[in-house]
C-alpha positions, -999 to 999 in steps of 0.1 A, spaced: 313 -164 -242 299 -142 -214 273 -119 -227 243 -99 -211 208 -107 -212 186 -113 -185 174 -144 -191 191 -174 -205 177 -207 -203 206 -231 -216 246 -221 -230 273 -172 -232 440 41 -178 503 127 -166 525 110 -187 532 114 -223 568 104 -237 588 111 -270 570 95 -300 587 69 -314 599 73 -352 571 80 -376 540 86 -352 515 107 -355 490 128 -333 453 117 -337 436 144 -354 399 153 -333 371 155 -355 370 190 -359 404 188 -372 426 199 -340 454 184 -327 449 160 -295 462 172 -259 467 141 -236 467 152 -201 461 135 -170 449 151 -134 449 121 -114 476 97 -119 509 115 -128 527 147 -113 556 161 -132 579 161 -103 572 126 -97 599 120 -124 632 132 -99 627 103 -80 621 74 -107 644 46 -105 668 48 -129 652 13 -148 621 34 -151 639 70 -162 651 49 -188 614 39 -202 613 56 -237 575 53 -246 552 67 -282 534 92 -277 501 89 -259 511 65 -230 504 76 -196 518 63 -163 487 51 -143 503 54 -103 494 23 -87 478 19 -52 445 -3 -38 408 0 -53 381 -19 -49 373 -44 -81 337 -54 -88 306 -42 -80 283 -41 -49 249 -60 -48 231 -31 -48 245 -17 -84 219 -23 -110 226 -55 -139 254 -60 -121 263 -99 -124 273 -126 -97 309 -127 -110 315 -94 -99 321 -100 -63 338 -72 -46 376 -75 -37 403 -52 -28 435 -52 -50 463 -32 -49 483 -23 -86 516 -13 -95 526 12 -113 523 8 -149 525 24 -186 492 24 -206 481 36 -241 455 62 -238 437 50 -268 430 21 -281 448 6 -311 441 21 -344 439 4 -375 465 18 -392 488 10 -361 477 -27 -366 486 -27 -404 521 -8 -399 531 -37 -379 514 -64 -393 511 -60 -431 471 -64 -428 441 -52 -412 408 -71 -413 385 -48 -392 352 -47 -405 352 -11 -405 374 9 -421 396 43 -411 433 46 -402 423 64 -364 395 40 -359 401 9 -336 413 -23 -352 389 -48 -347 375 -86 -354 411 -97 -340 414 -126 -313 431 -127 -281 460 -153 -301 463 -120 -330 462 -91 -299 491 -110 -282 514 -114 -311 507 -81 -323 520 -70 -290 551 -93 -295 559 -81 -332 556 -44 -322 581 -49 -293 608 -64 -316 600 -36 -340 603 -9 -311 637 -28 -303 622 -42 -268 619 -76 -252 584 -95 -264 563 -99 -232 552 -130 -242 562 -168 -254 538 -184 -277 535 -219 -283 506 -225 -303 475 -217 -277 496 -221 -248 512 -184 -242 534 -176 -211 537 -140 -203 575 -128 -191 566 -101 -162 606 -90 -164 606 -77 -202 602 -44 -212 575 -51 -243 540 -45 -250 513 -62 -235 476 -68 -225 466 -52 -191 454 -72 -166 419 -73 -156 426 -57 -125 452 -30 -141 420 -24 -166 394 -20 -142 416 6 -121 425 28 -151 388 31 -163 374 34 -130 403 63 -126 394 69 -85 353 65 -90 339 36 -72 306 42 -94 293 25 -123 306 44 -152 334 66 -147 310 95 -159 296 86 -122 260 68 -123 251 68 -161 264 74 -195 254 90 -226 254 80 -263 274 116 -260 298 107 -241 305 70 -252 301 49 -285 273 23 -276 237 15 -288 225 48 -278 185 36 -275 195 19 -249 210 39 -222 217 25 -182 185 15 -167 164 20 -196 147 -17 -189 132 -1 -160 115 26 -180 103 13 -211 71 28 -208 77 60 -188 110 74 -194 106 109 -173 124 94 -142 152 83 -162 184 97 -162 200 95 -195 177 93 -224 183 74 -257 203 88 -279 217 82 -311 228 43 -323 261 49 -346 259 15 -358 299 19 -359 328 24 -344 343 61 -341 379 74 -341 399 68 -310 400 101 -299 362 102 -300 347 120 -266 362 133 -232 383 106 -218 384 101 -186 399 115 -152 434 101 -157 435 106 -197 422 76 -208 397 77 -239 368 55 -248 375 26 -217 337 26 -220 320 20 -253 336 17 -289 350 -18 -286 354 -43 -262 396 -44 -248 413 -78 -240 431 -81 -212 457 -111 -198 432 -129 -175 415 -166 -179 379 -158 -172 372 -172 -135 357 -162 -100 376 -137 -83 394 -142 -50 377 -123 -25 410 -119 -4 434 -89 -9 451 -99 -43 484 -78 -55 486 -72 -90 462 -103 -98 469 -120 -134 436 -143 -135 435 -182 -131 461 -202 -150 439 -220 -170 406 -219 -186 386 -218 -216 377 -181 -225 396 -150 -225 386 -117 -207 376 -87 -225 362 -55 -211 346 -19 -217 321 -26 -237 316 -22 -276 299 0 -302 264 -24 -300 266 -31 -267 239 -16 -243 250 8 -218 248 -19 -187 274 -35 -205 296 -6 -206 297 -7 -164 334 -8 -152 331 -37 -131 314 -57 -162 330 -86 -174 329 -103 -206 348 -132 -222 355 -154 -253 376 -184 -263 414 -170 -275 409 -179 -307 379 -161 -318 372 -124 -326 343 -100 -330 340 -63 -351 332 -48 -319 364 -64 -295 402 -49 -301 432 -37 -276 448 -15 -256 485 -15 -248 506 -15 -215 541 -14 -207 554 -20 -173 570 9 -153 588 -18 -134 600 -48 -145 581 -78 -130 590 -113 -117 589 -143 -128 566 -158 -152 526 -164 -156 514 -191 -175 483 -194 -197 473 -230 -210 439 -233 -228 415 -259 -211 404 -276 -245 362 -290 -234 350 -319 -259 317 -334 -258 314 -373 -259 277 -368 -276 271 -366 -310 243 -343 -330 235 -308 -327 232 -285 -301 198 -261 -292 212 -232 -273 172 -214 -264 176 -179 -248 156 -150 -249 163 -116 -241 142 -85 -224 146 -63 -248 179 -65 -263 203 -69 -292 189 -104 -298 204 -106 -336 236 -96 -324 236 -122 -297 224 -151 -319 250 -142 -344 279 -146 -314 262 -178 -306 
């Protein structure tokens, strides 16, 4: 998979609808009730003049309806740990349904019968699943909700219907312009982020590699390392509603890891083929440069990690057509083990060798 470090000599988001039966509001931590509100993306009086297919869009409680229009994806040279692959591109979204948390762990287990995050608590974010278990988890809560699966699965081949009405992954691009929620900076908190405002290894906050040994110019200072994930809830989200897009765990998202296009793309869904599987946002251990908006990491489909879990879209418009995923299977024609050497400038190493 994709993962920071410097150095690496060989192999790495207003809308709320009626609830449907049974859910319940996320309780805060002090024990209040959770208001979803948005101040960017969603008018009230925006709902007179819905299409009738989308007036009909019955949704839980906590979706919001991110407006669609053109952003700019990626990052510009001159942002700091930013990494070739995020080339700047413009790309224009439709408009689309998204969750405005992340997917808790007892949602997981309601619909699945089980729950194998390594940490446990109904409102924190299921976890340690793969892209294969975040995809049919979207399919068996759409036949539950009585909607149409998003997506046909045939072993590790999976094919995404962009007509039906079910859950599903966001795209890359549909991530990237909810979290980034208008700001073309590299947190939506602007230029940096704190361990009090996002879930990530607090001692090491933005740019702290460039102020190891003299910290007074630096603009967030360390803060505390949780060490685990935190109810989904957990801090101010951002501008358009949306909670924890950076930090907590990482998200997956539709896409193929690949270059981006650097032509105008519409509602891009990735390459067609390819080895790993995007995720994005950042996780609970991750340093804050990897919490970045633009950053991109990725993994093969089949694996997971206790700091990678979901987020949940719907469309507000049905789709055309069809998009096609097909893993590209790699095989080695050499026998014998494998020395992957790396080193890192002052980071997570364990976690990194464990991925590894």
């Amino acid at each position: 998979m994709k993962r920071w470090f410097a150095g690496i000599i060989s192999g790495v988001m207003v809308m709320s609808f009626c609830a449907c039966g049974g859910g319940q509001s996320l309780q805060s931590s002090t024990g209040s009730e959770t208001s979803i509100t948005s101040t960017a993306s969603v008018s009230e009086e925006d709902t007179s003049e819905l299409p009738e297919e989308e007036m009909e869009v019955s949704l839980p409680e906590g979706f919001l309806l991110v407006t669609g229009g053109e952003f700019t994806m990626g990052s510009p040279e001159s942002e700091a740990w930013r990494s070739p692959d995020e080339t700047l591109h413009s790309v224009t979204i439709s408009d689309f349904y998204m969750s405005a948390y992340e997917v808790t762990q007892q949602e997981y287990e309601a619909v699945m019968g089980e729950n194998p995050s390594y940490f446990s608590g109904e409102d924190l974010p299921v976890e340690s699943i793969s892209w294969l278990d975040a995809v049919a988890y979207c399919n068996a809560r759409s036949q539950q909700d009585g909607l149409v699966p998003a997506y046909a699965i045939d072993g590790t081949n999976i094919s995404w219907d962009r007509s039906a009405n079910g859950y599903r992954l966001p795209t890359e691009a549909e991530w990237e312009y909810a979290c980034r929620a208008g700001t073309n900076t590299p947190f939506y908190t602007e230029t940096s982020i704190s361990a009090e405002e996002s879930n990530y290894w607090g001692d090491y906050p933005y740019m702290i590699e460039d102020h190891y040994f003299d910290q007074g110019n630096l603009e967030t200072k360390p803060g505390v390392y949780r060490q685990t994930t935190v109810e989904v809830n957990s801090f101010s989200p951002n501008a358009w509603g949306f909670y924890n897009m950076h930090g907590n765990v990482g998200e997956w998202v539709w896409d193929y890891y690949g270059e981006y296009s650097a032509e105008l793309q519409m509602d891009p869904t990735g390459p067609e083929t390819g080895t790993r599987r995007v995720y994005r946002g950042g996780g609970w251990n991750d340093f804050a440069k990897n919490l970045r908006s633009a950053y991109r990491a990725a993994m093969p489909q089949e694996n997971g990690n206790y700091n990678i879990g979901l987020r949940l879209v719907r469309n507000a418009v049905a789709g055309t057509g069809s998009v096609s995923g097909s893993q590209t299977i790699t095989t080695g024609s050499r026998d014998g083990n494998i020395l992957i050497a790396y080193f890192s400038w002052g980071g997570n190493t364990r976690g990194i060798a464990e991925e590894i």
